[in-house]
PLY file of the C-alpha trace (Angstrom):
ply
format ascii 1.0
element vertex 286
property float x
property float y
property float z
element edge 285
property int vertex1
property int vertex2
end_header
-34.70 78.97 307.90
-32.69 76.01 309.69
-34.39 75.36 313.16
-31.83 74.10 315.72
-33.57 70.54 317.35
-34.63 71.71 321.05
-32.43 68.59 322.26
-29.45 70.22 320.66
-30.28 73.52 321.92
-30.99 72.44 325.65
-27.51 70.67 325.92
-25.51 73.56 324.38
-27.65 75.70 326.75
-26.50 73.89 329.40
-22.68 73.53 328.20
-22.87 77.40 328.57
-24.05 77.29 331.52
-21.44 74.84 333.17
-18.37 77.05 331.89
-20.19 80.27 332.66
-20.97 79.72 335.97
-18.05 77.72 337.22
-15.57 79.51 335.47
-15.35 83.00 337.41
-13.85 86.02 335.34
-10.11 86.37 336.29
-10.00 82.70 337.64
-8.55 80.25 335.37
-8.80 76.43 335.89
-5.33 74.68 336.61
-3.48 73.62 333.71
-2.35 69.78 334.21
1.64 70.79 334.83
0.07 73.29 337.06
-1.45 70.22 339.34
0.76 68.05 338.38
3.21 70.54 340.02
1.44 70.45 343.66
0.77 67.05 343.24
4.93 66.34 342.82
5.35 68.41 346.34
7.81 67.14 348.48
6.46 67.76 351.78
3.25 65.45 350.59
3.60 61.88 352.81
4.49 58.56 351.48
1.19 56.86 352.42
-0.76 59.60 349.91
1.96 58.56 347.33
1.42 55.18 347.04
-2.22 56.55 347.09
-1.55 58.49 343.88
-0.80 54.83 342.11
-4.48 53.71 342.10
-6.24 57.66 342.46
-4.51 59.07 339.64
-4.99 62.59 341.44
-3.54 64.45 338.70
-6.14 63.32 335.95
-8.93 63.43 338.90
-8.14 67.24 339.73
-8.07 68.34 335.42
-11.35 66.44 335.56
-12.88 68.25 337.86
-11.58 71.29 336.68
-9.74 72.92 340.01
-9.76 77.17 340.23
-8.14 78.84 342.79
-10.09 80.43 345.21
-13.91 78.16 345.52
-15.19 76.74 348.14
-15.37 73.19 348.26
-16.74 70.49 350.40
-15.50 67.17 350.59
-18.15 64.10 351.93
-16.99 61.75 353.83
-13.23 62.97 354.13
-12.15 59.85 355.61
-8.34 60.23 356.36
-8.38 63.47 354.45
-6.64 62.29 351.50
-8.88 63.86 349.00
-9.40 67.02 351.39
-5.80 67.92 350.83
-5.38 68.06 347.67
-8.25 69.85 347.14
-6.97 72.41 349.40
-3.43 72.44 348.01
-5.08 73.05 344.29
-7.25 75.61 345.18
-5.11 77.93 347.62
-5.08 80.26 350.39
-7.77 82.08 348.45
-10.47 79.35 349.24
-11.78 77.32 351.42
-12.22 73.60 351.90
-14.54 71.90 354.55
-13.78 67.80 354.90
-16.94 66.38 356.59
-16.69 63.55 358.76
-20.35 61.67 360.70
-20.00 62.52 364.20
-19.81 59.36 366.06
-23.21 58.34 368.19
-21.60 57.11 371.55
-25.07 55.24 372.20
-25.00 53.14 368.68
-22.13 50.49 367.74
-21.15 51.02 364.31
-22.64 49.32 361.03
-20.01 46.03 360.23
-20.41 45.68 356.49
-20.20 41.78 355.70
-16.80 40.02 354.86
-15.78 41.06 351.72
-15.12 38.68 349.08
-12.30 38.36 347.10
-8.65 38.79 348.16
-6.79 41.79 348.72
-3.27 42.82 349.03
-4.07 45.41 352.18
-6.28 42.94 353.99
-3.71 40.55 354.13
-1.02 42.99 355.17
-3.71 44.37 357.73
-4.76 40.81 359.18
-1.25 40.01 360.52
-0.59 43.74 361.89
-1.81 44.63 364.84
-5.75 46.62 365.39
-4.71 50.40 365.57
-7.31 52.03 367.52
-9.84 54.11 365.65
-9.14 57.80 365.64
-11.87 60.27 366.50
-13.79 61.79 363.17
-12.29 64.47 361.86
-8.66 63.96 363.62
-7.05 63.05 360.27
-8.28 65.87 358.10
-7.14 68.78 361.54
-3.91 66.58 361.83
-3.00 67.98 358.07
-4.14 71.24 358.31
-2.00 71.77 360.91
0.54 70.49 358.95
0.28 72.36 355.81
-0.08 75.60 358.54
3.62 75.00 359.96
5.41 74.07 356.98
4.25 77.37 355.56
2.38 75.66 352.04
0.06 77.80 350.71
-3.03 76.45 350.76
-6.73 76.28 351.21
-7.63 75.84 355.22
-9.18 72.46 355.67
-12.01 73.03 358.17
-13.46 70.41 359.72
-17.56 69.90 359.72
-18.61 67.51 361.59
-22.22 66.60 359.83
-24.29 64.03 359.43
-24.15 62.17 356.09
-28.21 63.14 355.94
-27.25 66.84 356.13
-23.36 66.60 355.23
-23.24 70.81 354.67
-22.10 72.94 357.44
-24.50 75.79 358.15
-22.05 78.10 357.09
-22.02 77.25 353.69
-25.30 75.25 353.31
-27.25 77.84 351.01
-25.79 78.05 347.44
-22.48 78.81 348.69
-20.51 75.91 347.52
-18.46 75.77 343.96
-17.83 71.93 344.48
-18.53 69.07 346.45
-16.88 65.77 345.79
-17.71 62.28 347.25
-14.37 59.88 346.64
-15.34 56.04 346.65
-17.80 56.52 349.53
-21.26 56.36 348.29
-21.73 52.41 347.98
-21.07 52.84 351.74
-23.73 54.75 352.26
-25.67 51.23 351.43
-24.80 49.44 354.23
-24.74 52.37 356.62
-28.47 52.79 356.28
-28.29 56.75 355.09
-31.24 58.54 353.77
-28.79 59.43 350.45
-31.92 61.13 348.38
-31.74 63.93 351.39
-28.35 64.27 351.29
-28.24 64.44 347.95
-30.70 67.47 348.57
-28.62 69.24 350.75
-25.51 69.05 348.62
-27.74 70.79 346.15
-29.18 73.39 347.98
-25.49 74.17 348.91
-24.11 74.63 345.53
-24.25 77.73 343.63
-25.98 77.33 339.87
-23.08 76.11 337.86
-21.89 74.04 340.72
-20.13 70.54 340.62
-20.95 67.47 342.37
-18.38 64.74 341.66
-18.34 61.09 342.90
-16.19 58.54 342.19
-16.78 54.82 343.41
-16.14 51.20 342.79
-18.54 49.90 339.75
-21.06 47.24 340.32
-22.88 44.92 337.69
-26.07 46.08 336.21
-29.26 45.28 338.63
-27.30 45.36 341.63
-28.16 49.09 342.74
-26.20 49.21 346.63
-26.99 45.67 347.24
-23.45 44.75 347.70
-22.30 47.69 349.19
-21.15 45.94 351.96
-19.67 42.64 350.60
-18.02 43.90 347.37
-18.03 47.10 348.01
-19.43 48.31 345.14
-22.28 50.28 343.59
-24.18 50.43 339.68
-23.32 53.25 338.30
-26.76 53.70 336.76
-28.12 53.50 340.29
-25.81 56.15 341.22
-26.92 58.38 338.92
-30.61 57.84 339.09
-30.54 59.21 342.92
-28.32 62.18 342.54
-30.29 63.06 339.62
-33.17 62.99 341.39
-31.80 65.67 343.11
-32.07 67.74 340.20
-28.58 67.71 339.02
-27.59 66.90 335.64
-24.87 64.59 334.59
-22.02 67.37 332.73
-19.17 64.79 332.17
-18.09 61.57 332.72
-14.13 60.09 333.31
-12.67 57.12 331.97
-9.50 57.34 333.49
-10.45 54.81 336.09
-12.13 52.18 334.02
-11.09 49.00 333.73
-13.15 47.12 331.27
-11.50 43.42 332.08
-12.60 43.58 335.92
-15.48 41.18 335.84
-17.06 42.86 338.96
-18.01 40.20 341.01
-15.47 40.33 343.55
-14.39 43.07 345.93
-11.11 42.32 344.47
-10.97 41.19 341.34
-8.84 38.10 340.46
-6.30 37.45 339.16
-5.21 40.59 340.88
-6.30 43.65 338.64
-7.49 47.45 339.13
-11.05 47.56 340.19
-13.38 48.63 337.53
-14.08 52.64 338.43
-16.37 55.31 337.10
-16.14 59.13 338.06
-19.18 61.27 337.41
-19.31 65.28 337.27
-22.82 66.37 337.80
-24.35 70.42 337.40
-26.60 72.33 339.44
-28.25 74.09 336.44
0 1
1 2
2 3
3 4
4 5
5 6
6 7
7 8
8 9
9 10
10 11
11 12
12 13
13 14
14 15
15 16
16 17
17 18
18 19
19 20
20 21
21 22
22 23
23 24
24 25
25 26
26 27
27 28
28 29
29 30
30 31
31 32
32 33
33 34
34 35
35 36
36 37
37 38
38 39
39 40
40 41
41 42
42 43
43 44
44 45
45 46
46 47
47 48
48 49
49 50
50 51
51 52
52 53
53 54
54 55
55 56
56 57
57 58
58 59
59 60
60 61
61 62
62 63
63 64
64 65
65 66
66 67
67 68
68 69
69 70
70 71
71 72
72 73
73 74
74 75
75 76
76 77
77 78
78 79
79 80
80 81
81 82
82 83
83 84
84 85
85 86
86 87
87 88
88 89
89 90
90 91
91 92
92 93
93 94
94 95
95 96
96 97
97 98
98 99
99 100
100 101
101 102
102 103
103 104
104 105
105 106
106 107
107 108
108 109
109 110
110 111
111 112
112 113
113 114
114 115
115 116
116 117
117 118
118 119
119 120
120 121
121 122
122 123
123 124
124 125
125 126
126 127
127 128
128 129
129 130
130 131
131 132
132 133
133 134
134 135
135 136
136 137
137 138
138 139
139 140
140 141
141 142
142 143
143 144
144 145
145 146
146 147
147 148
148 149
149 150
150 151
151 152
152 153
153 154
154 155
155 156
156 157
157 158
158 159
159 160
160 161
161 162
162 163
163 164
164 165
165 166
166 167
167 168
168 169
169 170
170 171
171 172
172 173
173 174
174 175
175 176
176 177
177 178
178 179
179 180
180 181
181 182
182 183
183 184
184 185
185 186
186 187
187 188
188 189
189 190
190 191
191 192
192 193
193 194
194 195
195 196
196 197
197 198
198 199
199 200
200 201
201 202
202 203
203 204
204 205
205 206
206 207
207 208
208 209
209 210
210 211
211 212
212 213
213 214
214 215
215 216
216 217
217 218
218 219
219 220
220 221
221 222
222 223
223 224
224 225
225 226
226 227
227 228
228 229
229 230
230 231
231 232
232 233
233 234
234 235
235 236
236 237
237 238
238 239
239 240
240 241
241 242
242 243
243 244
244 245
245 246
246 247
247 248
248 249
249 250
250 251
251 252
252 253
253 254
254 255
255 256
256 257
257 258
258 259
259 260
260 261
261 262
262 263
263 264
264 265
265 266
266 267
267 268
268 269
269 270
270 271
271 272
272 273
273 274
274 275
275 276
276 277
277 278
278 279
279 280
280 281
281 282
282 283
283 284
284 285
């Protein structure tokens, strides 16, 4: 009798698990026309365009394998970039929360270091004038209500304003969530001074078994862990992984898309002026 290995076994266990449990019957993932489609919409704004250059949203959505109708939570929404997307790919049949860390009026914000390195947008930014800082969460309402009066059918974008400890809104926060995404935030998380192992707890508690977790961020050189989180603004991948698998999640997949093997990663921009070297990792609630 041939005797399958029990590694072999455990990880096609676990394949099974990932397609069963995140693939609901009668809810297909989108094809890539299919988001490439949304992504082409005219209404979207030039600013996310020229986004789309470096995020590559189209091979970001495939790889995180969008159906229509989850619920999904995106950390750290930020100016809602990622938030909308989200919510035009998975339609009026889901739901998308953007989280943003309520501001402490007591407490002056973190200042990471100077960054190192040169950068197009700093320069640009450095001889414009200081726009003042818009209250968290504006952005991500600001295009909801957007997508609401042009009529696009899509996901509403709720705002939950959470604590990066605890980013899950009580609504969702117990196995409720399909996905949860983190978009070139965690390194920040470094300088910020967040307890990340107990948010990484609460993301898991929130997602159903079969559940996704995917983070994307800027890669740092091995040994660094977050140490430079606030100069370069970057983050070792194999850190990265080591704390949200301690979790309990398991890695599923892992994108090369945004790789960029000649980046020597010692600058927060590298130079001569290249992409920055970028990993995206899909991890499972089993």
């Amino acid at each position: 009798m041939n005797r399958v290995p029990i590694a072999a076994a455990s990880a096609a266990l676990l394949a099974f698990v990932v397609v069963a449990c995140t693939v609901a019957p009668g809810s297909a993932m989108l094809s890539d026309a299919q988001i490439a489609a949304i992504v082409a919409a005219p209404d979207r704004s030039a600013a996310d365009r020229t986004n789309d250059l470096r995020r590559r949203p189209v091979q970001m959505l495939a790889f995180i394998g969008i159906r229509p109708g989850i619920v999904a939570l995106d950390v750290s929404a930020g100016g809602g970039y990622t938030t909308e997307l989200l919510a035009r790919t998975i339609g009026p049949t889901g739901t998308v929360y953007g989280q943003s860390q309520p501001r402490d009026p007591s407490r002056a914000l973190p200042v990471p270091a100077a960054p190192e390195g040169r950068s197009a947008v700093a320069v640009v930014a450095a001889s414009a004038p200081a726009a003042a800082p818009r209250a968290p969460g504006a952005a991500v309402a600001d295009r909801d209500a957007k997508l609401r009066s042009n009529n696009i059918a899509a996901a509403p974008m709720v705002v939950a304003m959470q604590r990066f400890e605890d980013p899950v809104p009580p609504a969702v926060a117990d196995a409720k969530l399909d996905l949860v995404t983190l978009m070139f935030n965690y390194h920040d998380l470094g300088f910020l001074g967040v307890d990340r192992d107990r948010m990484n707890r609460s993301i898991f508690r929130a997602l159903k078994p079969g559940g996704m977790f995917v983070v994307a961020d800027h890669a740092g050189r091995p040994g660094t862990g977050i140490s430079e989180s606030g100069t370069l603004h970057r983050i070792e991948e194999a850190f990265l992984r080591r704390e949200v698998e301690a979790a309990g999640f398991r890695l599923a997949a892992e994108a090369t898309f945004l790789r960029n093997p000649a980046d020597p990663r010692d600058q927060n921009t590298p130079m001569p002026l290249q992409s920055k070297d970028e990993f995206v990792l899909k991890f499972v609630k089993p």
